[in-house]
N, C-alpha and C positions, 0 to 999 in steps of 0.2 A: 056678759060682754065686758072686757076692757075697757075703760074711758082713758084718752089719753093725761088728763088728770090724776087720774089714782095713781100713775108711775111714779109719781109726785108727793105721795099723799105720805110718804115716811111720818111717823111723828116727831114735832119739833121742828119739820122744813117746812110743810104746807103751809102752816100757823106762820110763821115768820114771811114768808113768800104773800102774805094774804097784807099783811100788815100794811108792805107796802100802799094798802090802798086807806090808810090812817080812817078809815070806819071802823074802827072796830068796836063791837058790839059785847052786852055783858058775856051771848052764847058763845063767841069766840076770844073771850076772856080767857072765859070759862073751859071753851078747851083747849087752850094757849097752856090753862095750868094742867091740863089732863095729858097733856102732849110729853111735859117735861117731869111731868110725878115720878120715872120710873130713873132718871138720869140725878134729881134732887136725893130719892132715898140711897142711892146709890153713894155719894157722896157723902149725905150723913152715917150713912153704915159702916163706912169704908172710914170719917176720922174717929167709929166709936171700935168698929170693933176687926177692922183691917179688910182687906181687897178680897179674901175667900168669900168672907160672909157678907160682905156689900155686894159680889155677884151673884149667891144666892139671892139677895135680897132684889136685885135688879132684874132677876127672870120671873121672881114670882111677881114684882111690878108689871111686869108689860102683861104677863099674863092675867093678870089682874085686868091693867087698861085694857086688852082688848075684851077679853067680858064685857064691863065696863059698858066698850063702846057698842056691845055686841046688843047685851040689852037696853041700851038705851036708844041707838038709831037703826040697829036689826042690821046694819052692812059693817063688813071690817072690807078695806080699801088694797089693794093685791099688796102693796109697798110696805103696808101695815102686817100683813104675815109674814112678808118676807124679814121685817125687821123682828118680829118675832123668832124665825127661822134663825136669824143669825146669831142674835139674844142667845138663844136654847142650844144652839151650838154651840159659839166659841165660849160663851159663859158655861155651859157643861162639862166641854174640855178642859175648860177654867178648873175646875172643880178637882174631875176627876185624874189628869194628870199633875195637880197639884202644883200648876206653871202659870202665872197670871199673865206672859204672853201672847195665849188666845185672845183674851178679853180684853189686850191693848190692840190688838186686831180689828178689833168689833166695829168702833167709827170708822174707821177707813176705810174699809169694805164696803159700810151703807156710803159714806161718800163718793166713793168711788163709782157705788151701784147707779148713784145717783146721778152723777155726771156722765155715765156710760150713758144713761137712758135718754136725757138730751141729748146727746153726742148723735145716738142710734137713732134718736126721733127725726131730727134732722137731717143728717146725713143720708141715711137708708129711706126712712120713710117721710119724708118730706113734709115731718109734721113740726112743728115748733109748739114744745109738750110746756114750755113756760108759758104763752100763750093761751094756751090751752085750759091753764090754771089760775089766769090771771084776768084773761080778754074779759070777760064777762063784767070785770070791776073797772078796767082802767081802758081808756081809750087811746090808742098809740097807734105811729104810722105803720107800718110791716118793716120796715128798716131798722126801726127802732125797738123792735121787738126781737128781728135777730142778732142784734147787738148785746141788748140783755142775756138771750138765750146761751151768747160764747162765753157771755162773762159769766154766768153763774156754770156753767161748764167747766171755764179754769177755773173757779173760785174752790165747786168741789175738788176738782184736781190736786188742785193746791191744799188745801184744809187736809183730804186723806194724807198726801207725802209730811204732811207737819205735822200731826197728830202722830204718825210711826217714829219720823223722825227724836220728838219729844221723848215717845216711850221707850225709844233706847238710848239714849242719850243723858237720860235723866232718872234719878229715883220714881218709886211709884206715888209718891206723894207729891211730888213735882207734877208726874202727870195726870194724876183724877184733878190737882187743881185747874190745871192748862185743860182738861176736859169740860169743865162747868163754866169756867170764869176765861181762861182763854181761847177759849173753841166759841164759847157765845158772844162774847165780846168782837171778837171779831166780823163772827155773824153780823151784831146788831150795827157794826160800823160799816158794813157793805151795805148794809139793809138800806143806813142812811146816806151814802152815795149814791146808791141805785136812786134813792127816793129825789135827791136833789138832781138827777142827771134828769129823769123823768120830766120833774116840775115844767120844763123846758118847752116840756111837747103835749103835756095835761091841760085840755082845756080849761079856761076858767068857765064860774056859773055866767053863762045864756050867752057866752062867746061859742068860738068853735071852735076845733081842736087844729093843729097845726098843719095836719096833712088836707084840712077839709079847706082851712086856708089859702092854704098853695093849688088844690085844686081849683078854687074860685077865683084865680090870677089870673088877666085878659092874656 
């Protein structure tokens, strides 16, 4: 069975998406770094020995992490093959037609897959898949939750059209930098507006949260 979570569960997004709830623990340190192992080699391969063999180097990473995850929690999460899936694809087209165009494909795609799958959860299936991922950690009103849900919607949205945008616009050196340092960067700057928009409506300890508040209004 699908959890409406795993839609979520790409590596590198859940981790970050989790954060927002500033617990974090060494286990999710720890795969905070397991999340981004295959995006870091990727980058050092690519300023030692160019963008052919840093995509080599970044399919047999993920291939690696999901191992990895395989034996260590026994589940790989549906968003995690499919990020696999598109690794081993455009990173092989990478390869084999000798054009690193595939492989400036790659983020966009999961981004995009990713903001489709909010978009879908919502729209179509009336789920709110951010929630989903996150209700268990944090306590927010429903209002407030699909506010989140649009933002990080366009946020993918936007991250895919800038990421292509980048890669054609610009050398490929430009862009694996804009990929680790400007693609995460951003990330972590949204992470911290979500997190201070949030605060707002986060109960403190042995108060109550704001919707429980306004519920108990005469």
């Amino acid at each position: 069975m699908v959890h409406d979570a795993d839609l979520l569960a790409a590596p590198g997004t859940l981790p970050v998406l989790r954060s927002l709830n500033f617990r974090t623990t060494t286990i999710s340190r720890m795969k905070l770094l397991i999340d981004f192992f295959p995006i870091i080699l990727f980058f050092v391969a690519f300023k030692v020995w160019g963008i052919y063999t840093a995509t080599a180097v970044a399919i047999v990473a993920t291939v690696a992490q999901i191992a990895y995850l395989r034996l260590k929690t026994g589940k790989i999460e549906p968003m995690q093959w499919m990020s696999l899936g598109v690794i081993v694809l455009f990173g092989g087209a990478t390869l084999l037609a000798h054009d690193d165009n595939f492989i400036k494909w790659k983020p966009t795609v999961l981004y995009w897959l990713m903001g489709g799958a909010l978009l879908i959860g919502q729209l179509v299936f009336k789920k709110n898949l951010l929630r989903s991922v996150m209700g268990a950690q944090l306590q927010l009103p429903d209002a407030i939750w699909l506010k989140l849900n649009w933002a990080w919607t366009a946020f993918f949205a936007a991250m895919g059209a800038l990421n292509i945008w980048v890669a054609y616009n610009f050398d490929t050196d430009t862009w694996v930098n804009f990929k680790l340092f400007g693609g995460m960067g951003l990330m972590v700057v949204f992470v911290i507006a979500q997190a201070i928009y949030m605060s707002r409506y986060l109960p403190q300890d042995g108060a109550p949260s704001a919707a429980e508040a306004k519920d108990k209004q005469p």
